[in-house]
C-alpha positions in Angstrom: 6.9 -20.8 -2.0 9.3 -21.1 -5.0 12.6 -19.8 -5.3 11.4 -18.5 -8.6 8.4 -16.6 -6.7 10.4 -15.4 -3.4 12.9 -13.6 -6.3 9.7 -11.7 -7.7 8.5 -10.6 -4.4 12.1 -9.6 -3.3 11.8 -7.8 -6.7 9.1 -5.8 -6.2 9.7 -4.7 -2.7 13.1 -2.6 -4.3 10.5 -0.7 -6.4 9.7 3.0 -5.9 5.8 3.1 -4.8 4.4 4.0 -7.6 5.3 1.2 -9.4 5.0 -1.0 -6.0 1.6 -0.1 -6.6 1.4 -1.0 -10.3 2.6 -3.8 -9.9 0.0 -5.2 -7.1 -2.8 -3.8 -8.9 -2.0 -5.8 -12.4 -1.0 -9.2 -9.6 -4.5 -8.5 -8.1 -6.2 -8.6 -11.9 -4.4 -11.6 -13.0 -5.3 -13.3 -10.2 -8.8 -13.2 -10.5 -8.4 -14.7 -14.0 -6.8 -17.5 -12.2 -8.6 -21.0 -13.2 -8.1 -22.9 -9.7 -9.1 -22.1 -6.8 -6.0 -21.5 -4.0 -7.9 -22.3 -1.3 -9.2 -20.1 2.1 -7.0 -17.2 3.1 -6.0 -17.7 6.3 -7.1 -14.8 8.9 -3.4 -14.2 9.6 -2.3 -14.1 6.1 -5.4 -11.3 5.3 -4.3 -9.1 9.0 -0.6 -9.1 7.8 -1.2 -8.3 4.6 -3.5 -5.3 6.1 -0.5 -4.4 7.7 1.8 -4.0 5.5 -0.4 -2.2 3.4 -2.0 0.3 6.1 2.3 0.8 6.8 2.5 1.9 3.2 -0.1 4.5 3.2 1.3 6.4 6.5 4.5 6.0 5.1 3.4 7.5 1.6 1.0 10.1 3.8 3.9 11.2 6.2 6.1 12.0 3.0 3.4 14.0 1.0 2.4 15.6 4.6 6.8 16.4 5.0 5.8 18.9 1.9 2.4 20.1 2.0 -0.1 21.0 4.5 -2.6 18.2 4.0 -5.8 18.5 5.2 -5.3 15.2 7.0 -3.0 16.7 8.8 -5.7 19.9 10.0 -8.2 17.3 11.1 -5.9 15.6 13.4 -4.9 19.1 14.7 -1.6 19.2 13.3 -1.2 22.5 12.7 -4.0 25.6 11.7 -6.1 25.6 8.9 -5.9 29.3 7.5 -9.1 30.9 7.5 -8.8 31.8 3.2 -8.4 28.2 3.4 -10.2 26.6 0.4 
């Protein structure tokens, strides 16, 4: 990996999620413009990556479910659904 390249990744992990997540998304169009093909993915490169990313959402879904009563949260018996509960 280039120095050049390590500095945008170090870049985007300082972002707040929302543009974390802007910024993958645009990464993830580019790249299928790409003209060359990189190659295989490696089943370890494709499991971290799932990890990281599965990490993200429960951090994201632990901070929303901090402030609100998420239904996500009533199916895994977190707390009670009210009974008005739309």
């Amino acid at each position: 990996m280039s120095e050049q390249t390590a500095q945008l990744l170090n870049a985007c992990d300082t972002l707040p999620s929302e543009d974390k997540r802007t910024f993958v998304v645009e990464i993830m169009r580019r790249a299928r413009k790409l003209p060359f093909d990189p190659g295989p993915i490696a089943d370890e490169e494709i499991g971290e990556a799932g990890k990281a990313v599965f990490a993200l959402l429960d951090r994201e879904e632990n901070a929303a479910a901090a402030t609100t009563q998420s239904p996500f949260r009533a199916m895994r018996g977190e707390f009670e659904v009210p009974e008005d509960w739309d």
